[in-house]
Every structure is written in C-alpha cells, then in structure tokens.
C-alpha positions in Angstrom: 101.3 73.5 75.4 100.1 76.0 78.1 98.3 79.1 77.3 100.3 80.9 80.4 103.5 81.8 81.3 102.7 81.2 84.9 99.6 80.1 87.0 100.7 79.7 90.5 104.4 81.0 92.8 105.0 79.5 95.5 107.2 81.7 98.1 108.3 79.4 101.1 108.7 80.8 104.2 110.2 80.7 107.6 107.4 83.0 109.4 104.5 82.8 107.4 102.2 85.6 109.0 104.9 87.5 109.0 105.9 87.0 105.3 101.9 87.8 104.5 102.1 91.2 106.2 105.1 91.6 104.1 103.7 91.0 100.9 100.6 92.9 101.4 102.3 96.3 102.7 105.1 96.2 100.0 103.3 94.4 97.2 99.4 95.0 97.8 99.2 90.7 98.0 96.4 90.0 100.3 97.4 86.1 101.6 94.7 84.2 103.3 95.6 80.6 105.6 94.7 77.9 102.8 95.3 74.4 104.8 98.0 73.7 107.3 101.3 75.8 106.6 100.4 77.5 103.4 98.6 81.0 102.4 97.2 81.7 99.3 96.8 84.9 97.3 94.3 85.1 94.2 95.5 87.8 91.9 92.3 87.4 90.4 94.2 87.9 86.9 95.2 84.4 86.0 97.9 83.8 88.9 97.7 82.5 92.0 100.6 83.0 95.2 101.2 80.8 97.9 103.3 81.1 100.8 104.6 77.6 102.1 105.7 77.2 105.5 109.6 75.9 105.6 112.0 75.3 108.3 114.8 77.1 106.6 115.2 79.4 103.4 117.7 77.7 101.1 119.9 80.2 98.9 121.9 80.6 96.0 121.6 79.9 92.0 117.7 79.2 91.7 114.7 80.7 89.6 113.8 84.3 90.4 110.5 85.6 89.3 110.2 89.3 88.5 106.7 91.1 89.5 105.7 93.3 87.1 105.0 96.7 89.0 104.5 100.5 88.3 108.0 101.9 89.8 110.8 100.3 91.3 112.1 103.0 92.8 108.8 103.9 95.0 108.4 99.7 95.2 112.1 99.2 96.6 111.8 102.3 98.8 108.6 100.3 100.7 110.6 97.4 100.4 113.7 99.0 102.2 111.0 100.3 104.2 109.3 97.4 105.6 112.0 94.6 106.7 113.2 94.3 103.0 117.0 94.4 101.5 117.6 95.5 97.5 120.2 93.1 96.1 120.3 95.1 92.7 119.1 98.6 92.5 116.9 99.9 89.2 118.9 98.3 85.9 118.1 99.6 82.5 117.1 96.5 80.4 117.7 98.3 76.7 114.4 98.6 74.7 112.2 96.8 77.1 112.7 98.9 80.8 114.2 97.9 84.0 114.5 95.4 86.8 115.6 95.3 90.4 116.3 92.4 92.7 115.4 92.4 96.5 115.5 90.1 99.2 112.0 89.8 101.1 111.8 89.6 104.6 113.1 85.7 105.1 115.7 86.2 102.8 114.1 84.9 99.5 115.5 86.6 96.5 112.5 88.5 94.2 112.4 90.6 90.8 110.8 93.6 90.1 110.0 94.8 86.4 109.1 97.9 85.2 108.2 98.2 81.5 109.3 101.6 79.6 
C-alpha cells in the first residue's frame, strides 16, 4: 500500500499556456513545458501537477480534487478574478472546515479546502 494520498494530478486542458498562467496567478503553480503537450509543476512537497493538452474538456460526474489553501474566500475572489467561475461558494464541513468548488479557466471542475 502507498504511503501517499496522492503523487501526481493531471489537469487536461484545451489551452495549455493559457491554463498555466491560470494556475500560477490564482494558485501560485509555476508549470514548466515537460514533452510535447504536457506542463509540469513540482510542488516540491511530495506532489507533482501536470497539465495535458486535450481537444475538448469532458464534464459531468468525475473525481474532483480539493487544494488545500489558506482562504477560500481571498482564493475564489482571484479566481473570479482571473477567467475563473465558483460553482459552490465557501461550505462549512462541521468539525473539519470548509470547501468550495470552482470551474478553472477551460471549464474543469476544482476544490478548494480550508481547514478550521
């Protein structure tokens, strides 16, 4: 069995330069081209991001992966900001703290957490 939870997301993407000034103004992820089609990010704390060129997003009911961050207000606000579109505004998780759901700016769906 794995020590992790999770070594490596992979975002796909139907602009990928534009997806990786996304991330890095909203989120602070600093992609780099890695190979034909694909960025990579290393988070330098046990989990890697790649962003995978794709001819069209596909939607509906799939994995979501929540990114633990420090607010999701000030977070969703840069979101908003940049391109991005909240799905699910800042919802109390009882005990444990909150999480929000945004689309980025190709239409993927993304978590936030914030702890208490």
């Amino acid at each position: 069995m794995s020590n992790s939870v999770i070594g490596h997301i992979e975002i796909p993407t139907t602009d990928i330069e534009a997806s990786a000034k996304f991330y890095l103004e909203t989120l602070g992820w600093d992609f780099k081209p890695f190979g034909k089609g694909y960025y990579l990010c290393n988070t330098h704390k046990g989990t890697t991001l790649g962003l995978r060129s794709v001819e069209k997003i596909l939607t509906g009911d799939t994995t979501i992966f929540h990114f633990l961050v420090q607010n999701i207000q000030d977070t969703l606000a840069v979101i908003e900001n940049k391109g991005g579109k909240v799905v699910r505004t800042r919802t109390v998780i009882p005990v444990y703290g909150w999480y929000a759901l945004f689309e980025d700016n190709v239409g993927n769906t993304i978590g936030l957490y914030q702890t208490h």
